[in-house]
VMD Tcl script that draws the C-alpha trace (Angstrom):
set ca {
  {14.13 -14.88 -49.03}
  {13.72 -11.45 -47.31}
  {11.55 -10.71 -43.83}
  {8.98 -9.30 -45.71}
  {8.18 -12.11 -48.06}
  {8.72 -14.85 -45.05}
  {5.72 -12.69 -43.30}
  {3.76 -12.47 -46.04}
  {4.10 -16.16 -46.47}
  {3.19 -16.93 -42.38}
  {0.00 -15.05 -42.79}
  {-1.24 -16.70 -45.89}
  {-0.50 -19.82 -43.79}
  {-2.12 -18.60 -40.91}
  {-5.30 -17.75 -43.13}
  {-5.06 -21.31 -44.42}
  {-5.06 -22.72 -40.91}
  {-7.96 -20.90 -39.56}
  {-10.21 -22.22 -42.55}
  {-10.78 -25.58 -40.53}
  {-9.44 -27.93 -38.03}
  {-8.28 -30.52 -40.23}
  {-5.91 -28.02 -42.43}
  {-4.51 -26.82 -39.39}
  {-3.57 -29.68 -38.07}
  {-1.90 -30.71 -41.41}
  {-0.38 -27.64 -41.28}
  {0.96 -27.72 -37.34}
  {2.36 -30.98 -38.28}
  {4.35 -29.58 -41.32}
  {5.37 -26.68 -39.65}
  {6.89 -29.08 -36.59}
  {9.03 -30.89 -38.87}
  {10.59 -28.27 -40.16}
  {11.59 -27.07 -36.81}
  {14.88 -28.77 -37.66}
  {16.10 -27.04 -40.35}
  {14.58 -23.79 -38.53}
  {17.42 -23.92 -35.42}
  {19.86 -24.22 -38.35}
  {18.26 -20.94 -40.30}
  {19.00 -18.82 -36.57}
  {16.82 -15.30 -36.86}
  {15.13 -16.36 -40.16}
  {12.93 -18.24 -38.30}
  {11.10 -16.14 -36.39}
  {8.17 -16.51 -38.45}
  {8.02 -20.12 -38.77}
  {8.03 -19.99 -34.59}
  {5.21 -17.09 -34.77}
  {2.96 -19.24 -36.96}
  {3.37 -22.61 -34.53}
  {2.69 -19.62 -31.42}
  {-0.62 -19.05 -33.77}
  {-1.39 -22.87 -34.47}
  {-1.10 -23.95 -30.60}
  {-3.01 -21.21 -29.28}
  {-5.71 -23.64 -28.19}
  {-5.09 -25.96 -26.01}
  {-6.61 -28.96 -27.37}
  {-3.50 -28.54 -30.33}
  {-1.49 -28.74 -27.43}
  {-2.42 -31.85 -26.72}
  {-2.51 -33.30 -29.81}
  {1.35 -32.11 -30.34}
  {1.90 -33.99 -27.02}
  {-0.09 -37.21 -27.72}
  {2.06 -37.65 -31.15}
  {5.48 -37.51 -28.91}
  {6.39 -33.48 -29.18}
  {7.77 -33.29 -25.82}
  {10.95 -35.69 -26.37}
  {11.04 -33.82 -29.63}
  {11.16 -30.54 -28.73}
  {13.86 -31.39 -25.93}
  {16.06 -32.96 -28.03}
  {16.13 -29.94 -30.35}
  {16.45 -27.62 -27.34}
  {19.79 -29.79 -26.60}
  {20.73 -29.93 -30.31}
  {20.56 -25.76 -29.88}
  {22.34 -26.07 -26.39}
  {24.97 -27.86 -28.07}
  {25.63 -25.83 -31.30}
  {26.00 -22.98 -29.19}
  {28.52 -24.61 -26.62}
  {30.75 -25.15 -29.47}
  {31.41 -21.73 -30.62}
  {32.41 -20.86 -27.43}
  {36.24 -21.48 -29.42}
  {35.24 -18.72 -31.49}
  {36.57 -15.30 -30.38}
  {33.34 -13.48 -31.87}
  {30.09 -13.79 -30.71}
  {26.57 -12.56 -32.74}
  {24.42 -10.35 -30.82}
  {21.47 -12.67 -31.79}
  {22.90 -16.01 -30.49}
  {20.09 -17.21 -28.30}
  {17.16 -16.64 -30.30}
  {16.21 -19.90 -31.76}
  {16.69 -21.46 -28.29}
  {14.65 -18.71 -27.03}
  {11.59 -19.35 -28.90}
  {12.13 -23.35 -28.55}
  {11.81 -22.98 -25.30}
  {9.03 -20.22 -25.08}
  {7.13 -23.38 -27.30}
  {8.06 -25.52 -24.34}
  {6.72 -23.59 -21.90}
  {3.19 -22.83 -23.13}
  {3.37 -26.62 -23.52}
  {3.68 -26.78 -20.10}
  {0.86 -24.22 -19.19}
  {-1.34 -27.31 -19.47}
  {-1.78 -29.54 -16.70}
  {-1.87 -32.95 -18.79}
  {1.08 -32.12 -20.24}
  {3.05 -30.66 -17.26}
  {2.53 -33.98 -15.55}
  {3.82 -35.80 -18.65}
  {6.39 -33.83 -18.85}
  {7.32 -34.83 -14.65}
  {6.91 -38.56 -15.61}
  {8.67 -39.09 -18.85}
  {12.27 -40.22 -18.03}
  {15.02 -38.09 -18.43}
  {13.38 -35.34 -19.33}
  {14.07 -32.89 -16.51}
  {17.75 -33.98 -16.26}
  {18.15 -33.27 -19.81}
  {16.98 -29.97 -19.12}
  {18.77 -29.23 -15.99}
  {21.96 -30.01 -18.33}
  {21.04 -27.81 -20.87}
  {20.50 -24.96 -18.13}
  {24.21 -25.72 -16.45}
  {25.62 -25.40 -20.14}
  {23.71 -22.36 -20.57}
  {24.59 -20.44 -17.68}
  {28.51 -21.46 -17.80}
  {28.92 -19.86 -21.16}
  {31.61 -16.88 -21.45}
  {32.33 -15.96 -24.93}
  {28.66 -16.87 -26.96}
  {26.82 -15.34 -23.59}
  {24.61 -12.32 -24.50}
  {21.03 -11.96 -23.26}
  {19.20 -13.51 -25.15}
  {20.88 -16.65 -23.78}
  {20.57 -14.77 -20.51}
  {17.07 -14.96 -21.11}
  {17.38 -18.69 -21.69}
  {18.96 -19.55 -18.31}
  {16.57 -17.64 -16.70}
  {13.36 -19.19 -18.42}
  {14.87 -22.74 -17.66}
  {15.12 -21.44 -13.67}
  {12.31 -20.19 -13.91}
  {10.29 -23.97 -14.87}
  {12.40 -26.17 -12.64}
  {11.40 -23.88 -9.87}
  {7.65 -24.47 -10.61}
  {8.13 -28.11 -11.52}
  {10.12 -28.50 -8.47}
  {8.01 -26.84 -5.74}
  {4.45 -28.54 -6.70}
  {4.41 -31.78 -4.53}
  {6.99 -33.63 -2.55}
  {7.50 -36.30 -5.54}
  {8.34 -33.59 -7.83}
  {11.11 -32.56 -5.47}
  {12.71 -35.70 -5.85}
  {12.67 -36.31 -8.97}
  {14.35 -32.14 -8.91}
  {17.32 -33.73 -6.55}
  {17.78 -36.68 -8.01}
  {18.58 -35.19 -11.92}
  {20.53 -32.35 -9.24}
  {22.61 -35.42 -7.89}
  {22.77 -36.66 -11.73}
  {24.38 -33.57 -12.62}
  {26.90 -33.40 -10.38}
  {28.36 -35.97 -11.70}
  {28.98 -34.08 -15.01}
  {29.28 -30.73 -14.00}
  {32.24 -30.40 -11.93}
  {34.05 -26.89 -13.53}
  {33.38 -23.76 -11.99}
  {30.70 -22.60 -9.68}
  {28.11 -25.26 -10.93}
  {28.94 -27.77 -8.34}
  {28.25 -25.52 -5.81}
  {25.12 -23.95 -7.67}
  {23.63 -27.55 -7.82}
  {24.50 -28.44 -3.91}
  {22.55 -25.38 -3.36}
  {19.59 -26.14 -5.16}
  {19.38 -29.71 -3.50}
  {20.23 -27.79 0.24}
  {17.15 -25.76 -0.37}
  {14.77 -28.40 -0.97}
  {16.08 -30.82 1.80}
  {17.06 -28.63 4.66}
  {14.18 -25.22 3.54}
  {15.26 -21.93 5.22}
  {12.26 -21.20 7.58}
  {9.67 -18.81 7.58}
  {10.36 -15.72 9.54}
  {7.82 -15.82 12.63}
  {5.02 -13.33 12.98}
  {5.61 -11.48 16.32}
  {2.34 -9.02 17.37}
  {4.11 -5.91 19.72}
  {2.14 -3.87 21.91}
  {3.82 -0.26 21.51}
  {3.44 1.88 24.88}
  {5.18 4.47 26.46}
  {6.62 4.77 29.56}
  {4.45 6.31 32.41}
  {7.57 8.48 32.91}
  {7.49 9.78 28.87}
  {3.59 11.14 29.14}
  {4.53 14.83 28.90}
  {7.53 14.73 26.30}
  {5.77 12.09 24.12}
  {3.03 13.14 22.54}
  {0.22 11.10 20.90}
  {-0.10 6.95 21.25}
  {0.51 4.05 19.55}
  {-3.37 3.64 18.59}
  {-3.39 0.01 16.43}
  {-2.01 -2.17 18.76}
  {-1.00 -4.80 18.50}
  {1.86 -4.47 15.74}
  {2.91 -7.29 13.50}
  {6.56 -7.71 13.17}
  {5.63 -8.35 9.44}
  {4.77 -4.88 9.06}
  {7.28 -3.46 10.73}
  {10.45 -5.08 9.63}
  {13.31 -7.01 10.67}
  {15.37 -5.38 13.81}
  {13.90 -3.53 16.78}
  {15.60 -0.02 15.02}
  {12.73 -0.62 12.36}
  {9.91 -0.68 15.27}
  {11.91 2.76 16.21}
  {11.58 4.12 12.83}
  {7.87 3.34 13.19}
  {7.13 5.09 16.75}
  {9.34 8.08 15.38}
  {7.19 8.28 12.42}
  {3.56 7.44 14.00}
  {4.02 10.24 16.47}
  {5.73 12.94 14.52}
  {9.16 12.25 15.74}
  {11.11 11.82 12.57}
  {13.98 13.95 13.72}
  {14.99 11.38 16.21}
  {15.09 8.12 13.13}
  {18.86 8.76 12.73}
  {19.69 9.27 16.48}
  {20.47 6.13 18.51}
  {20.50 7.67 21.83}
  {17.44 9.70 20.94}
  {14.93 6.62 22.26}
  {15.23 3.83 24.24}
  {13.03 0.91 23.61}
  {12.01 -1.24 26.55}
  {10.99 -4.87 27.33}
  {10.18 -6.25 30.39}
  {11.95 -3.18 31.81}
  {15.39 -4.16 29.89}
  {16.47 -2.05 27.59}
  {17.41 -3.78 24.02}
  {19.61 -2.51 21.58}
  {18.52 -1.63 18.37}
  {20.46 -3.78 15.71}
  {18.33 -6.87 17.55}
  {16.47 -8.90 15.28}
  {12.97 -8.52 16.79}
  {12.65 -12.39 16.73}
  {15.44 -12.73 18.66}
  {14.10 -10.40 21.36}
  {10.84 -11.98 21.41}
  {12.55 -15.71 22.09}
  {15.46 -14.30 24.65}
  {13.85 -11.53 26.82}
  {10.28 -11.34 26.20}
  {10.06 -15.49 26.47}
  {12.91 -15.84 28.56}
  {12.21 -17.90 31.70}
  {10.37 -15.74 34.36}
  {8.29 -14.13 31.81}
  {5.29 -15.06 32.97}
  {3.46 -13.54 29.93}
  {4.24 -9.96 31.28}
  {3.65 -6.93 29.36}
  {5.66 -4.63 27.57}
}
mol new
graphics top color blue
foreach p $ca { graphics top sphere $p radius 0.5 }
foreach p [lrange $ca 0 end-1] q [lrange $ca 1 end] { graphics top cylinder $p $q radius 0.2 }
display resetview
């Protein structure tokens, strides 16, 4: 039948559903088992996946999707799509829409995992995640069938193991361990060496870089060819930026000196009376000249 009839027909449905909770729920059931035979209809069923986006709206028919077993469900047809897809990849055409039923499967999963209950079910049912994390490495290795709506899909799927992953110690685990899973499947390519870099950042973190608070002054010497002070001292390196040539840029700029941003040998900066270059990170100056032994917790 044509788009206008199948919306015609969604909104008559919807009507029905909103006429009482027990209809709808008949209804959210129906329209779940025919999520099936909707992967296999592609585009034409965008309004069967609009109507269960109207019948899950609230919450509680989140949970009652959940409490019947929706979750494995729902995965399982996310893989089904996963795999239908990987095995065009022979075919030397691609269609512009490929992507959109596994699109809106998983834009279901994810406002099933918008509630709590059901984002720790999720965590705790076996498999699940590694299933998932397999059906993102397919994803993201496809050539020929890759267009962005699938692009879309990869980066959805990133996007939840990130927030599953990052939530509490355990759930990192459980991240590595369906990582270490996958390795041993997924060895074509740059996957290995995607997956060895997920599992590097949870077990060996990059740190934080340090907060650093600089005192700007000039020299005694400078009083009558620099005008004006640095008057919100101290500085945080946050604020600043990175190497000592941003503090620079922010003297030059503070006291009307843009002119001299591009020239090197326009301003030297000092500390402790040494003069530092300006392509220094300004956390390495802190910890080798202005901590340096001797110090004392001098000024400058």
């Amino acid at each position: 039948c044509s788009q206008a009839v199948r919306a015609v027909a969604k909104e008559v449905l919807a009507a029905m559903a909103g006429a009482g909770t027990q209809r709808s729920l008949v209804l959210l059931d129906l329209a779940v088992s025919m999520l099936g035979e909707a992967a296999d209809a592609g585009v034409q069923s965008a309004e069967l996946f609009s109507l269960l986006t109207n019948l899950t709206a609230e919450e509680s028919r989140r949970n009652y999707l959940v409490a019947g077993g929706f979750l494995p469900t729902l995965c399982a047809l996310i893989t089904r799509e996963v795999a239908r897809i990987r095995a065009q990849e022979a075919i030397a055409s691609c269609d512009i829409a490929q992507g959109q039923v596994l699109k809106s499967l998983l834009a279901l999963l994810e406002s099933l995992l918008k509630v709590p209950g059901i984002r720790s079910r999720f965590k705790l049912t076996p498999d699940l995640l590694a299933t998932m994390l397999d059906n993102f490495l397919h994803v993201q290795s496809l050539i020929v069938q890759k267009t962005k709506l699938t692009d879309d899909c990869a980066q959805q799927l990133m996007h939840t193991f990130s927030s599953l992953s990052s939530e509490s110690e355990a759930d990192q685990e459980r991240f590595c361990q369906a990582c270490i899973k996958a390795l041993g499947t997924h060895r074509a390519g740059r996957t290995p060496a995607f997956l060895i870099q997920q599992l590097s950042s949870i077990m060996c973190p990059a740190e934080a870089e340090p907060v650093h608070h600089l005192i700007l002054q000039k020299s005694p010497t400078q009083e009558e060819f620099i005008r004006g002070t640095m008057a919100k001292n101290p500085y945080p390196s946050s604020e600043l930026g990175v190497t000592m040539r941003d503090v620079k840029k922010k003297i030059c700029l503070d006291l009307d000196m843009a002119g001299l941003i591009e020239d090197d040998n326009g301003m030297e900066l000092l500390v402790r009376g040494q003069i530092v270059r300006l392509d220094l990170p300004i956390r390495l100056v802190y910890e080798q000249v202005w901590r340096s032994p001797g110090a004392g917790g001098a000024r400058g």
